[in-house]
LOKELUM-376874 format. One record per residue: residue number from 1; residue in three letters; x, y, z of N, C-alpha, C, O, CB in turn. Coordinates in pm, whole numbers. Glycine has a CB too. Layout:
! LOKELUM-376874
[NUM ALA [X Y Z] [X Y Z] [X Y Z] [X Y Z] [X Y Z]];
...
This chain:
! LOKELUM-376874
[1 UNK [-9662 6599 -22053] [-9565 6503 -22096] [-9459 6566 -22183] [-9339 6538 -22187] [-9632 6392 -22169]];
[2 UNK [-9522 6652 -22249] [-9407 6720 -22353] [-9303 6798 -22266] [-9186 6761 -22275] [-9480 6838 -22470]];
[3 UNK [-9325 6874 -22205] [-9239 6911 -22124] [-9147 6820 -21998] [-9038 6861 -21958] [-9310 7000 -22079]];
[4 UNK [-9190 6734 -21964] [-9100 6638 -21891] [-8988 6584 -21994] [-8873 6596 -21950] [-9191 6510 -21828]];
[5 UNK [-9000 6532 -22112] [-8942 6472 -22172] [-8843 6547 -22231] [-8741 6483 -22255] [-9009 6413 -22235]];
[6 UNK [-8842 6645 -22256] [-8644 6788 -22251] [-8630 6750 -22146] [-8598 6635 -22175] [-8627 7010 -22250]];
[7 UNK [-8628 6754 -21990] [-8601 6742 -21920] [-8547 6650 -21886] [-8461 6651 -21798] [-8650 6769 -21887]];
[8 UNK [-8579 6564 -21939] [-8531 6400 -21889] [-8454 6413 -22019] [-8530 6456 -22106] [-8667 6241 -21867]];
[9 UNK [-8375 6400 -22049] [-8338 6415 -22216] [-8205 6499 -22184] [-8099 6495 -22246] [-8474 6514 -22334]];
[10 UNK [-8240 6577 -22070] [-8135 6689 -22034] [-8068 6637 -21973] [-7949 6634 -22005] [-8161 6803 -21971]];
[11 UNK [-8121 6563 -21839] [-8060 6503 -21719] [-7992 6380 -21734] [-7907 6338 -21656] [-8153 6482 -21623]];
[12 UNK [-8052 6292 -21895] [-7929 6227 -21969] [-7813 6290 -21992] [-7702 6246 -21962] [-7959 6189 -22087]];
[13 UNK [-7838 6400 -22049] [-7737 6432 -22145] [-7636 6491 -22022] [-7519 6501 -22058] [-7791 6546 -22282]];
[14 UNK [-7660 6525 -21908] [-7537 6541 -21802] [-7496 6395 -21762] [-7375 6372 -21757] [-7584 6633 -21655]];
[15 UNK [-7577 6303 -21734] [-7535 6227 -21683] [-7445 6146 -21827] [-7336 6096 -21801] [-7649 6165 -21595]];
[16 UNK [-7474 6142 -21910] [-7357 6117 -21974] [-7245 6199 -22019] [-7149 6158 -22084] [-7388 6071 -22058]];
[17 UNK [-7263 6310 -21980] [-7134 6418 -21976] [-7070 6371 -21882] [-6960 6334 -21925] [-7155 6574 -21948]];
[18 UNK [-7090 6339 -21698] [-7037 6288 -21644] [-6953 6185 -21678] [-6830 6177 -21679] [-7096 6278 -21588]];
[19 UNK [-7050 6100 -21711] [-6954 5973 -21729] [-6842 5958 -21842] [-6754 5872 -21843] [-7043 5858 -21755]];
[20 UNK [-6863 6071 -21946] [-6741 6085 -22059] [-6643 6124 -21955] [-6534 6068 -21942] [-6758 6209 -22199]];
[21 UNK [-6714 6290 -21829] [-6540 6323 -21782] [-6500 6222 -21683] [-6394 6262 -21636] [-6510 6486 -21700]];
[22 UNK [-6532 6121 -21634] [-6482 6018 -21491] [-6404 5934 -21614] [-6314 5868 -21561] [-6640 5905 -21366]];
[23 UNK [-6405 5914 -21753] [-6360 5862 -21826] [-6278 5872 -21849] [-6182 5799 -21831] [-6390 5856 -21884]];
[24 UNK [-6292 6022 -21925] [-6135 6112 -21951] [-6051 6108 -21837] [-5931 6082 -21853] [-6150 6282 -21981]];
[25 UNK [-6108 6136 -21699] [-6001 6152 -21584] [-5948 6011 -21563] [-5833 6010 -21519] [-6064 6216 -21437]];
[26 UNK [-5993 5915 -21580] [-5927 5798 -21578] [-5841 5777 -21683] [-5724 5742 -21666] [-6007 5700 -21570]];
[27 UNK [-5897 5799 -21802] [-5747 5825 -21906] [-5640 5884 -21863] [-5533 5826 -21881] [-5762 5909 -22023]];
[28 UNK [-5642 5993 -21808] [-5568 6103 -21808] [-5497 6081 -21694] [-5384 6130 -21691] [-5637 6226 -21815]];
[29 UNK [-5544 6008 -21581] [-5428 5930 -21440] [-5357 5811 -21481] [-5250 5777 -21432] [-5517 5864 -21288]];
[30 UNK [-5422 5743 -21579] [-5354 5648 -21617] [-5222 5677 -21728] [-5116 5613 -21725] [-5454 5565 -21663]];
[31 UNK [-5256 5784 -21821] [-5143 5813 -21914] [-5010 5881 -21849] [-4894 5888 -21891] [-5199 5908 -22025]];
[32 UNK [-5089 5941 -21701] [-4962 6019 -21633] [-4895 5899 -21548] [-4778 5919 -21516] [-5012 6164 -21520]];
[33 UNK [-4951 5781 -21509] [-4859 5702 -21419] [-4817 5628 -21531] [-4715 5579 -21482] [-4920 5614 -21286]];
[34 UNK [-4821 5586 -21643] [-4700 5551 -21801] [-4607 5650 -21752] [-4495 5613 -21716] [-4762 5599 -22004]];
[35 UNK [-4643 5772 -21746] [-4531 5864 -21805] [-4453 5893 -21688] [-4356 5968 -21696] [-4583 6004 -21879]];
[36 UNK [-4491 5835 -21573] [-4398 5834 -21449] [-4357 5687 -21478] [-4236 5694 -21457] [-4474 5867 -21283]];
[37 UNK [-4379 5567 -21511] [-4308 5468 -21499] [-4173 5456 -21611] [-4076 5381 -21611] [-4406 5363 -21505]];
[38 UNK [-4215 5567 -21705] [-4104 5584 -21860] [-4029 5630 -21790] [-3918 5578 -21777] [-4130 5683 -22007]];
[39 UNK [-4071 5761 -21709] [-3915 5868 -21664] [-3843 5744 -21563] [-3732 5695 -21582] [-3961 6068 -21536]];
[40 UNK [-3928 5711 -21462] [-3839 5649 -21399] [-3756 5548 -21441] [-3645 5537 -21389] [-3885 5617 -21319]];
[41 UNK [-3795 5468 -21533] [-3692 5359 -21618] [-3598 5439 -21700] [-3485 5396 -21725] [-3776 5250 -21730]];
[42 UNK [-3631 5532 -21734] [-3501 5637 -21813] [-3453 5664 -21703] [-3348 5599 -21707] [-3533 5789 -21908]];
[43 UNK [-3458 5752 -21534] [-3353 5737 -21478] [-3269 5642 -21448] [-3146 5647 -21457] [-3367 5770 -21412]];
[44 UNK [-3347 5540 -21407] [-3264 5401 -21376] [-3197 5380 -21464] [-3081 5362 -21426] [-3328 5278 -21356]];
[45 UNK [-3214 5370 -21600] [-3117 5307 -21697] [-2987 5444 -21739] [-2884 5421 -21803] [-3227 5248 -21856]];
[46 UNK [-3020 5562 -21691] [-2945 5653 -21720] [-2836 5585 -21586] [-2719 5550 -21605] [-3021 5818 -21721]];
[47 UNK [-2901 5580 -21464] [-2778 5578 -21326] [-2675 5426 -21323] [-2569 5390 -21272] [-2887 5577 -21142]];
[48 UNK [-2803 5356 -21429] [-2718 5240 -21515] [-2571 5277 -21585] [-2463 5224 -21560] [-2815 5193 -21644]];
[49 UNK [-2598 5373 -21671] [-2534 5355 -21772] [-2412 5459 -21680] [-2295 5432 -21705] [-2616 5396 -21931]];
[50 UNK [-2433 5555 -21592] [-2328 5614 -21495] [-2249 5510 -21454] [-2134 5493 -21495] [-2384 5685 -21372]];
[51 UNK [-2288 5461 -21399] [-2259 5331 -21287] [-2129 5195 -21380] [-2015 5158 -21350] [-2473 5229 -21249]];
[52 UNK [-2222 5158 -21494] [-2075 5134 -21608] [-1988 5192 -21666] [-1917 5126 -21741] [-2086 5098 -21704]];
[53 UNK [-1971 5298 -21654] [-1924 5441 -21702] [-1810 5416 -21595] [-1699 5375 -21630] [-2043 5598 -21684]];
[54 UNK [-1842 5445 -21458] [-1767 5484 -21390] [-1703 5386 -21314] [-1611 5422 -21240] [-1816 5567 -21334]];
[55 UNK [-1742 5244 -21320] [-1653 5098 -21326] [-1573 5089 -21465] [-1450 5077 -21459] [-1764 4951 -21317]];
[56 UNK [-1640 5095 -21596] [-1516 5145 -21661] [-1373 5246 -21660] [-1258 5225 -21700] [-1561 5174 -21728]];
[57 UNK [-1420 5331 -21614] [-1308 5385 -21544] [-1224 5336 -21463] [-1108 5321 -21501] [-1335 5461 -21491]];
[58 UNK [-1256 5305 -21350] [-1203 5233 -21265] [-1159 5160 -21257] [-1087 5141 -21158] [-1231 5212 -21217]];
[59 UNK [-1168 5089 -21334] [-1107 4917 -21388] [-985 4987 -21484] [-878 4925 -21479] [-1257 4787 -21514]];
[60 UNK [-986 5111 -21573] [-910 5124 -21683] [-788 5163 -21591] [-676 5113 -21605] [-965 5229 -21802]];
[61 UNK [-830 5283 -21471] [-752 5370 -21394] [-644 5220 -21276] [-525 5226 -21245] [-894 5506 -21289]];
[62 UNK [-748 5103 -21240] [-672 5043 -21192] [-583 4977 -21284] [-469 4951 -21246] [-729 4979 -21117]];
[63 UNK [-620 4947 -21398] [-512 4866 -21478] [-383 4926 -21490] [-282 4862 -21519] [-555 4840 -21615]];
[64 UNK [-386 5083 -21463] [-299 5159 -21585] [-225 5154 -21438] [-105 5134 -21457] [-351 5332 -21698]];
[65 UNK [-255 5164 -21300] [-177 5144 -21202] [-116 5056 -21188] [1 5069 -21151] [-215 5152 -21121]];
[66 UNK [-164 4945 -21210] [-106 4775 -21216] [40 4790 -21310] [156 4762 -21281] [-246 4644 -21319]];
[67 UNK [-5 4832 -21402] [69 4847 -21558] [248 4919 -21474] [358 4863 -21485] [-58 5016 -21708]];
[68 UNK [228 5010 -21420] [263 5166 -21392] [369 5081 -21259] [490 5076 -21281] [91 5312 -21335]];
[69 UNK [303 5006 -21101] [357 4960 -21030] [426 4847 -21029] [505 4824 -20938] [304 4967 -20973]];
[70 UNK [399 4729 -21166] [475 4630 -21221] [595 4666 -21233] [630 4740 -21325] [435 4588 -21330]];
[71 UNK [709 4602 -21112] [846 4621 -21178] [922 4522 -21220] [1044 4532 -21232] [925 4680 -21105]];
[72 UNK [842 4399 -21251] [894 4285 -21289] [972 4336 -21456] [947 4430 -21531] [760 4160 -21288]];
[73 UNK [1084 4212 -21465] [1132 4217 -21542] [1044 4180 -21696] [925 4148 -21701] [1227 4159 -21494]];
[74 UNK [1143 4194 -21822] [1044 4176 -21946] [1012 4030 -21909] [893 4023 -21879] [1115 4199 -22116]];
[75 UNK [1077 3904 -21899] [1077 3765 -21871] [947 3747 -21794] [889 3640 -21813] [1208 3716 -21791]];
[76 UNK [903 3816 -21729] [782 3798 -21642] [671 3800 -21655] [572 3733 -21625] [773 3853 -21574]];
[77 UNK [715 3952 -21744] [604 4019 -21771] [466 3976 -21871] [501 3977 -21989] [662 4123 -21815]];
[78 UNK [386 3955 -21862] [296 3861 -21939] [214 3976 -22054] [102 4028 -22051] [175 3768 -21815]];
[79 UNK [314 3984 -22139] [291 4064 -22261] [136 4063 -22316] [57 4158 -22319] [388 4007 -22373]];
[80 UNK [112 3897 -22371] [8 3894 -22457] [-108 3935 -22333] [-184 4026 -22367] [-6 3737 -22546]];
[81 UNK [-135 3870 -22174] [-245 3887 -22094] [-259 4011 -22120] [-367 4036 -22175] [-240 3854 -21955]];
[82 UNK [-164 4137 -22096] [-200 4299 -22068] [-267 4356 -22203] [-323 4466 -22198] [-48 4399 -22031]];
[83 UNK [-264 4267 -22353] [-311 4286 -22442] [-426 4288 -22442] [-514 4372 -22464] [-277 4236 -22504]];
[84 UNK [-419 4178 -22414] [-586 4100 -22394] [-673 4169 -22283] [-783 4219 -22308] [-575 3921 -22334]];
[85 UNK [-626 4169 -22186] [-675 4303 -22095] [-686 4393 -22134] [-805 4416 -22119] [-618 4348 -22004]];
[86 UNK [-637 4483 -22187] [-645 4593 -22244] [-747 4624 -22388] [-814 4727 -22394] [-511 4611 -22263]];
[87 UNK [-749 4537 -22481] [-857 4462 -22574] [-984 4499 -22425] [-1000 4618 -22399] [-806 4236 -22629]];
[88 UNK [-1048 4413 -22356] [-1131 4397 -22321] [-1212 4502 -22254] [-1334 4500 -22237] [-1106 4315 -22280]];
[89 UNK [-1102 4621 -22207] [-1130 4772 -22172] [-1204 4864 -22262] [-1306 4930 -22240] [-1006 4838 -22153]];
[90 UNK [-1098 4847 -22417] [-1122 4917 -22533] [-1249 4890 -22567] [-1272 4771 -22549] [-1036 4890 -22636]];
[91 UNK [-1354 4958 -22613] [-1473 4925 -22665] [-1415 4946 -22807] [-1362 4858 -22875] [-1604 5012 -22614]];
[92 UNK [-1434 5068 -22839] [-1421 5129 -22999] [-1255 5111 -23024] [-1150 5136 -22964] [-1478 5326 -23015]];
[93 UNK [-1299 5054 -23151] [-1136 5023 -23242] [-1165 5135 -23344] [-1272 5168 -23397] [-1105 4832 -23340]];
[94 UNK [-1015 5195 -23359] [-1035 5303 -23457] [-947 5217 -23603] [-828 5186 -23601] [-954 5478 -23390]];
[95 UNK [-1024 5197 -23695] [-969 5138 -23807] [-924 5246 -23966] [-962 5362 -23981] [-1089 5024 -23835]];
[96 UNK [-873 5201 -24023] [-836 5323 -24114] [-879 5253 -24287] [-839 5151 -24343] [-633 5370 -24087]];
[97 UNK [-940 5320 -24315] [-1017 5218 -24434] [-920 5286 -24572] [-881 5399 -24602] [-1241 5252 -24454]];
[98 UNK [-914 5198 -24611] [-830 5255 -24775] [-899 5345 -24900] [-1011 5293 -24898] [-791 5113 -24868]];
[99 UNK [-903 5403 -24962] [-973 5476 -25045] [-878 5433 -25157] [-774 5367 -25158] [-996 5632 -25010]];
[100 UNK [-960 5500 -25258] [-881 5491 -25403] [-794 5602 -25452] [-822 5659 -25557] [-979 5477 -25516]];
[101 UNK [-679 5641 -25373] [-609 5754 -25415] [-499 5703 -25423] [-478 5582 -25422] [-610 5868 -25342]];
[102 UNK [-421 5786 -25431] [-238 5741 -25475] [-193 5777 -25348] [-105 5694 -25325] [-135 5842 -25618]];
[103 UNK [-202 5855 -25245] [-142 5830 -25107] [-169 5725 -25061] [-67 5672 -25019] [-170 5910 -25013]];
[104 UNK [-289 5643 -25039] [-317 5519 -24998] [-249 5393 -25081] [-195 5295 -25031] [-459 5515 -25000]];
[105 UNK [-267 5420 -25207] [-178 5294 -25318] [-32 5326 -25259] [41 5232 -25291] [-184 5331 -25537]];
[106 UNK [46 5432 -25178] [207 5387 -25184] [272 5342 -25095] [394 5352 -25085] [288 5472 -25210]];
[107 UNK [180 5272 -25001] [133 5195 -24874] [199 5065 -24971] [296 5011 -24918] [-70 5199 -24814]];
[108 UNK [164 5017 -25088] [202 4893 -25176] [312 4894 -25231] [354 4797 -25295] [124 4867 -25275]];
[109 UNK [372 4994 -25218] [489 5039 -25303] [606 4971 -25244] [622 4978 -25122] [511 5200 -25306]];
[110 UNK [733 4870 -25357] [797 4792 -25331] [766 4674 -25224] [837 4635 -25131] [880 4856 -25317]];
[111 UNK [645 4633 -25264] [569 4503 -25224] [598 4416 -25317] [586 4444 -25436] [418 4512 -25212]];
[112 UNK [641 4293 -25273] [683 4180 -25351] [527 4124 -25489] [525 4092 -25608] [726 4040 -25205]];
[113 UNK [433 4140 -25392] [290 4097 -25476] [261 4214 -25590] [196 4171 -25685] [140 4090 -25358]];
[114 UNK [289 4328 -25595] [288 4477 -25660] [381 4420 -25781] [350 4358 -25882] [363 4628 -25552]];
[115 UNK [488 4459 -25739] [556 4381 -25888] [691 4523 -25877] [701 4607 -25788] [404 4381 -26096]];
[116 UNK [764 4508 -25978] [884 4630 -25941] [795 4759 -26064] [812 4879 -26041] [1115 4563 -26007]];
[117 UNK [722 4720 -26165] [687 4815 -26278] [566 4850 -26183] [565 4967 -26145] [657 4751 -26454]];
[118 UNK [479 4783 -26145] [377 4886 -26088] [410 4971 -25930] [341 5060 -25881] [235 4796 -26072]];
[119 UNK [483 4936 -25897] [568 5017 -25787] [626 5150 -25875] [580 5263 -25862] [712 4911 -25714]];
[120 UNK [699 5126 -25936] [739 5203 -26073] [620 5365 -26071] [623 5484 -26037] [695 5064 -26243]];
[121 UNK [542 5281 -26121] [405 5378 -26182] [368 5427 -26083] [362 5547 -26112] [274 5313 -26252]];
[122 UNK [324 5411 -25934] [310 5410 -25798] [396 5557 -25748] [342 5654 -25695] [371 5258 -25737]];
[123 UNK [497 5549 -25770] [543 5634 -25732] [591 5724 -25823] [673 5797 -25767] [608 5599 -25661]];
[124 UNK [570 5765 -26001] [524 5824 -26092] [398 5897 -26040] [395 6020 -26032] [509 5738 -26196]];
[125 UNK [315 5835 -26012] [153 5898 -25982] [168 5987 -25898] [131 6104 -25891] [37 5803 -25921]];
[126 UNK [246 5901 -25812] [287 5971 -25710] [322 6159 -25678] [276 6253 -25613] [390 5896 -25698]];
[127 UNK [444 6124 -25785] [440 6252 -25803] [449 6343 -25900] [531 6434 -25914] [495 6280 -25751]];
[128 UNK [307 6291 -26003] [258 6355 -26055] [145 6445 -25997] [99 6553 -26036] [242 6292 -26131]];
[129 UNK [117 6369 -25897] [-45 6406 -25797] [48 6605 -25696] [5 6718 -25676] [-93 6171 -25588]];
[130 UNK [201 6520 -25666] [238 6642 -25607] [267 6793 -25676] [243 6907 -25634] [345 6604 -25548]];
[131 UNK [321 6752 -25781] [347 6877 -25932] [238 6905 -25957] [243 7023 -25992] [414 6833 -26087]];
[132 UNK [89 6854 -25965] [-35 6910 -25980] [-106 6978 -25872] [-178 7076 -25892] [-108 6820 -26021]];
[133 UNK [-79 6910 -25723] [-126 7024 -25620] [-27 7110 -25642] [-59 7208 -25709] [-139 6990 -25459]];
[134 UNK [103 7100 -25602] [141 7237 -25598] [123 7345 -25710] [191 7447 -25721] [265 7232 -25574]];
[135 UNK [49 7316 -25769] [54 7423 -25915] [-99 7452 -25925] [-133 7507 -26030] [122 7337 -26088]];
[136 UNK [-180 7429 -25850] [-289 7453 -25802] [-256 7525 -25677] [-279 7644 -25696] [-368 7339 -25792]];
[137 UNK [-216 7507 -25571] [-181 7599 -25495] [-90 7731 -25539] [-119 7827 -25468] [-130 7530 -25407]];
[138 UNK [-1 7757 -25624] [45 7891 -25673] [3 7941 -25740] [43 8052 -25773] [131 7910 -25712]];
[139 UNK [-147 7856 -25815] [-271 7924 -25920] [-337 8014 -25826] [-382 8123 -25861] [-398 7806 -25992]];
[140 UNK [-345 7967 -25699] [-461 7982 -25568] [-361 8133 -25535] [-408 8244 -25558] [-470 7810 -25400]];
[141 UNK [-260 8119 -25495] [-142 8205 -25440] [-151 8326 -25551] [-195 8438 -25523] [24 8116 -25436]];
[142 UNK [-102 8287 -25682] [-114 8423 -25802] [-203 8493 -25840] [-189 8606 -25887] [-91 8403 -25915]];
[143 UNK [-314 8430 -25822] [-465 8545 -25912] [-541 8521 -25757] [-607 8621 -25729] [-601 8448 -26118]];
[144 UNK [-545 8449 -25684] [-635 8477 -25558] [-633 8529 -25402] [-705 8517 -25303] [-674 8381 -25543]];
[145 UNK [-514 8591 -25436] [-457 8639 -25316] [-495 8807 -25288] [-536 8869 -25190] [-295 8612 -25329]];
[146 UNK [-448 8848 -25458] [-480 9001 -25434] [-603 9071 -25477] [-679 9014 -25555] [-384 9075 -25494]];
[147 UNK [-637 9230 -25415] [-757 9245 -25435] [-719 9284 -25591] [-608 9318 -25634] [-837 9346 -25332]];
[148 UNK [-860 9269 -25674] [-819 9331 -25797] [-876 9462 -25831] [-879 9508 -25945] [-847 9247 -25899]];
[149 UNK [-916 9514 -25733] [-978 9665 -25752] [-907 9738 -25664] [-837 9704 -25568] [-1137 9687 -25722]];
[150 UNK [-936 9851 -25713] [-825 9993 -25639] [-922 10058 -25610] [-1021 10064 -25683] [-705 10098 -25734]];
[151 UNK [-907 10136 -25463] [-1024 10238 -25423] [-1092 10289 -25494] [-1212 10300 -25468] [-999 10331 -25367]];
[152 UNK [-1027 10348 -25629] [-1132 10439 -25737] [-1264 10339 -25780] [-1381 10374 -25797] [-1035 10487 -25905]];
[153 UNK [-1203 10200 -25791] [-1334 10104 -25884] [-1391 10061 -25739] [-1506 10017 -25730] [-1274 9931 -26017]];
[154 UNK [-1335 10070 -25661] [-1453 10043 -25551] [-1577 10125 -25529] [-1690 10080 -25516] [-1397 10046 -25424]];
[155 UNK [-1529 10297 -25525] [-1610 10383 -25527] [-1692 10418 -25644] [-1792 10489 -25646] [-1554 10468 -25489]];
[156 UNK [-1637 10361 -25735] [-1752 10392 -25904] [-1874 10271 -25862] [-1994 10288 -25885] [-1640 10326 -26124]];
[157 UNK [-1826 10172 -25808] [-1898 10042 -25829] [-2075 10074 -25692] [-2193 10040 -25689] [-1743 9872 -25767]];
[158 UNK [-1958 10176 -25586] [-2105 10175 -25503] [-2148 10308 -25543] [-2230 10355 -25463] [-2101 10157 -25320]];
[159 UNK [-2121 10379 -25633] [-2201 10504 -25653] [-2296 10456 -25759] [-2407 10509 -25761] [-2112 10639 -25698]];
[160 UNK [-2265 10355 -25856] [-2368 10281 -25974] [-2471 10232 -25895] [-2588 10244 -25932] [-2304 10148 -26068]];
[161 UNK [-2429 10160 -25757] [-2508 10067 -25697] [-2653 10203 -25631] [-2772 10192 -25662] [-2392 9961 -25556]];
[162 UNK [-2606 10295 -25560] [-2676 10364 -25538] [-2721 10449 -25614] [-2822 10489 -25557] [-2650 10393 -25467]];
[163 UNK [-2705 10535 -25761] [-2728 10571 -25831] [-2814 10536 -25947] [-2925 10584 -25970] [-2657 10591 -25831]];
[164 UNK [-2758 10458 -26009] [-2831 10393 -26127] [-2899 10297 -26089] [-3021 10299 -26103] [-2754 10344 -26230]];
[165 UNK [-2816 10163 -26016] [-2913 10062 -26034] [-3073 10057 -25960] [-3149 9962 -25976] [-2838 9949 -25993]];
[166 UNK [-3099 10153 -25895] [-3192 10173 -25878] [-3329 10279 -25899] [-3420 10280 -25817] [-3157 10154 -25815]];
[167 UNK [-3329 10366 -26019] [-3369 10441 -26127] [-3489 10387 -26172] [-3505 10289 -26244] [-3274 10448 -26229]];
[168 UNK [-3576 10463 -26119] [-3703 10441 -26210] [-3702 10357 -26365] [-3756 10254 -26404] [-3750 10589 -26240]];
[169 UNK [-3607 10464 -26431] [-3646 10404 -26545] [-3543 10323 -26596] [-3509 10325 -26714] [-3688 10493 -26637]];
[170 UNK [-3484 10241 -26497] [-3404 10130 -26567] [-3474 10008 -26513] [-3426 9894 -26510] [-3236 10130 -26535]];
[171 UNK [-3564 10035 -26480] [-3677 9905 -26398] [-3731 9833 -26531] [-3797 9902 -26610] [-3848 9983 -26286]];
[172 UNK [-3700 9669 -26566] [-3719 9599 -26661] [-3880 9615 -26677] [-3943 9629 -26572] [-3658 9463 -26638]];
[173 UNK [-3953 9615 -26799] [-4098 9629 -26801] [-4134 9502 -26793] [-4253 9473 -26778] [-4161 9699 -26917]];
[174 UNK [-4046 9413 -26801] [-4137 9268 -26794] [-4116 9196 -26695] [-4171 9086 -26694] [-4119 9170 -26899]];
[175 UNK [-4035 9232 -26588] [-4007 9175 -26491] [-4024 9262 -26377] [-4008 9218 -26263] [-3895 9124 -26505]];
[176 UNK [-4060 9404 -26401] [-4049 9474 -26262] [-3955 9501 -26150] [-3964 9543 -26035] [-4117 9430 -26207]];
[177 UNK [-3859 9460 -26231] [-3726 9474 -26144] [-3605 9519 -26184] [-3555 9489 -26293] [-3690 9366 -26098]];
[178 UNK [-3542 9605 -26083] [-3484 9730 -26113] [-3306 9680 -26150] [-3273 9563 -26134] [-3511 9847 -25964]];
[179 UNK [-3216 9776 -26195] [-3080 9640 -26214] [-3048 9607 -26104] [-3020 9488 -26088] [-2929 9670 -26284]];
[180 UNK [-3041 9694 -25994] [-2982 9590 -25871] [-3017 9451 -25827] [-2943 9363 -25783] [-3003 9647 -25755]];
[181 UNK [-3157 9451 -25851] [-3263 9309 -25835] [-3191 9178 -25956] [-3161 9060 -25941] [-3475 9367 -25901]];
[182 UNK [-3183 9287 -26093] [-3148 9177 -26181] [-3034 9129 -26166] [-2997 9035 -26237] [-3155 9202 -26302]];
């Protein structure tokens, strides 16, 4: 009896190995036909999104012909519809948002609601903002333009670099590191 019973014990333990892998393989056909039904809805919705793509076009390319072969006079011509048509083509509106600077404030300048003194100041700021870039730009122009070393301090600077700063005994004792490091 003792010996039958490993045996039988064994022939469990395959037969439930089996049945874990008929398990797994059923997982594993089933996770791959998901992952064929994903791709295929990503193509479809990709040949979708071609397909409006390229009726957008088409619709834009016929309008602009319409637009282009119209030789009716202005009287005819139905101004606000081609707007509105044209609106309905456009997806993205490009809008221009205001910030808080003084190029954007002189957009207000000699506006009845502004007033004549802050119009005044408006265009004071104005160009005060310009006398301050430009004098930042000839700061930029006078000290940052030229080199300030001459071949000789170029060549002292890499003979230190290879010379000294790397010297045994200029190696910091508390940091272990030599001057080039520091």
């Amino acid at each position: 009896m003792a010996g039958v019973t490993p045996l039988l014990l064994g022939s469990q333990r395959l037969d439930r190995m089996d049945a874990t892998l008929a398990e797994l393989l059923t997982s594993h056909r089933i996770v791959l036909e998901r992952l064929d039904k994903i791709e295929a809805e990503a193509a479809r919705s990709s040949r979708r999104r071609e397909t409006q793509q390229q009726q957008s076009l088409t619709a834009t390319a016929s309008l602009e012909e319409e637009l282009e072969e119209s030789e009716a006079s202005e009287s005819d011509w139905d101004f606000w519809g081609a707007v509105t048509t044209l609106r309905q083509h456009v997806k993205s509106v490009e809008e221009y948002e205001f910030s808080g600077t003084v190029w954007d404030a002189m957009v207000c300048v000699g506006q009845p609601s502004v007033g004549h003194a802050a119009s005044c100041l408006l265009v004071l700021l104005a160009a005060m903002t310009i006398v301050i870039q430009l004098t930042f730009c000839m700061l930029v122009q006078i000290n940052f333009t030229e080199d300030p070393y001459d071949e000789g301090a170029r060549q002292a600077f890499r003979w230190w670099r290879a010379d000294i700063a790397h010297r045994v005994t200029a190696v910091s004792m508390n940091s272990f590191q030599s001057l080039a490091d520091r």
